[in-house]
C-alpha positions in Angstrom: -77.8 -17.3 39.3 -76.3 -16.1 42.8 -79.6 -17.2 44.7 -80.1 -20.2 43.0 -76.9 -21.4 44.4 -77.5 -20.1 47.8 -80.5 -21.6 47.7 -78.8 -25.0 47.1 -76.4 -24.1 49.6 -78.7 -23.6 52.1 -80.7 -26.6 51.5 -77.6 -29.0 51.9 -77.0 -27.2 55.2 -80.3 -27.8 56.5 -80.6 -31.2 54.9 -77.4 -32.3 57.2 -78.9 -30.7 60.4 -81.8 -32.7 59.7 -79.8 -35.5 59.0 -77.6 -34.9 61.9 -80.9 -34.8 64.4 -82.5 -38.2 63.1 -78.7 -40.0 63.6 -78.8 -38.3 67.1 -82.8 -40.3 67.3 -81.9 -43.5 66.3 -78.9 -43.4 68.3 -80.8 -42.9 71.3 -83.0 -45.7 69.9 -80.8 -47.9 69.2 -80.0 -47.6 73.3 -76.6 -45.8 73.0 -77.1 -43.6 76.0 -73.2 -43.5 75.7 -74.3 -40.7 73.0 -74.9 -38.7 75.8 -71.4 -38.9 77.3 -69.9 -37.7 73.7 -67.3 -35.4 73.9 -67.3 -32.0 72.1 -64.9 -33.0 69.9 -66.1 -36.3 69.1 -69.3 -35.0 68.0 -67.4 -32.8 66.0 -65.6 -35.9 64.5 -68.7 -37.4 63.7 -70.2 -34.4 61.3 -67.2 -34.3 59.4 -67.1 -38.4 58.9 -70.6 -37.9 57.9 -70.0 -34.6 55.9 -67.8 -37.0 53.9 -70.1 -39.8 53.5 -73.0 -37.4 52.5 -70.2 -35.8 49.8 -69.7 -39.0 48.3 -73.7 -40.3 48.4 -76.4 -39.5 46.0 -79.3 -37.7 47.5 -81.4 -40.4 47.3 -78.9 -42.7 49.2 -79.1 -40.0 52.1 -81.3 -42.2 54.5 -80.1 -41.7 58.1 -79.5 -45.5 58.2 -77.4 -45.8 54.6 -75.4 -42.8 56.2 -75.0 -45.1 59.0 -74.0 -48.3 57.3 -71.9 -46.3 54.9 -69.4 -44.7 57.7 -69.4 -47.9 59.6 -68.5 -49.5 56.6 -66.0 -47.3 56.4 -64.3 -47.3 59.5 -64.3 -51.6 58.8 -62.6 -51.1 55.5 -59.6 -48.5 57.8 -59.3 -51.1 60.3 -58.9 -54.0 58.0 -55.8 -52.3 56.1 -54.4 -51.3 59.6 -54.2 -54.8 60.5 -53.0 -55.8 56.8 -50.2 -53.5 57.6 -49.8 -54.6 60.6 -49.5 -57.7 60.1 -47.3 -57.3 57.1 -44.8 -55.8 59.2 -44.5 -58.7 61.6 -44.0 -60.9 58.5 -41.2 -58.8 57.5 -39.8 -58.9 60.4 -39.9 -62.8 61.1 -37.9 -63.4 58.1 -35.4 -60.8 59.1 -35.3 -62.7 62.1 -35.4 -66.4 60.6 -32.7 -65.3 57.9 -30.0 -64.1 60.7 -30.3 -67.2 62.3 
């Protein structure tokens, strides 16, 4: 029982280093030498992002480029409620305005 599940264990571990190296590749690729100006901590930013994709994918979904499209996808869906909020607030604020005047 025990080493079946450190088998699995192990597996996921290497799966996401092998994952990890062919997002590294097809950055590269894809001409993002900026890659190679990451900072420490941004590349540790990225595994986790990706940790959390990969946690919510099925194993066959676990192409390097559906990881890909999944974070970016993401990051669009974050930055589109940011500006919803954002520009909530403004409107709330406007009709403060309009209604003191």
């Amino acid at each position: 029982m025990v080493t079946v599940n450190l088998q699995k264990v192990g597996s996921l571990l290497f799966s996401a280093v092998v994952m990890m190296m062919q997002l590294i590749h097809i950055l590269k690729e894809s001409g993002m030498q900026l890659w190679m100006r990451v900072t420490k901590r941004m590349k540790i930013l990225l595994q986790t992002r990706m940790m959390e994709v990969l946690q919510q994918m099925t194993p066959r979904k676990r192409d390097p480029m559906q990881v890909i499209l999944a974070m970016r996808k993401r990051d669009q869906l974050r930055r589109r409620r940011k500006t919803l909020h954002c520009q909530n607030l403004q409107a709330r604020r406007s009709l403060k305005m309009e209604r003191k005047m």
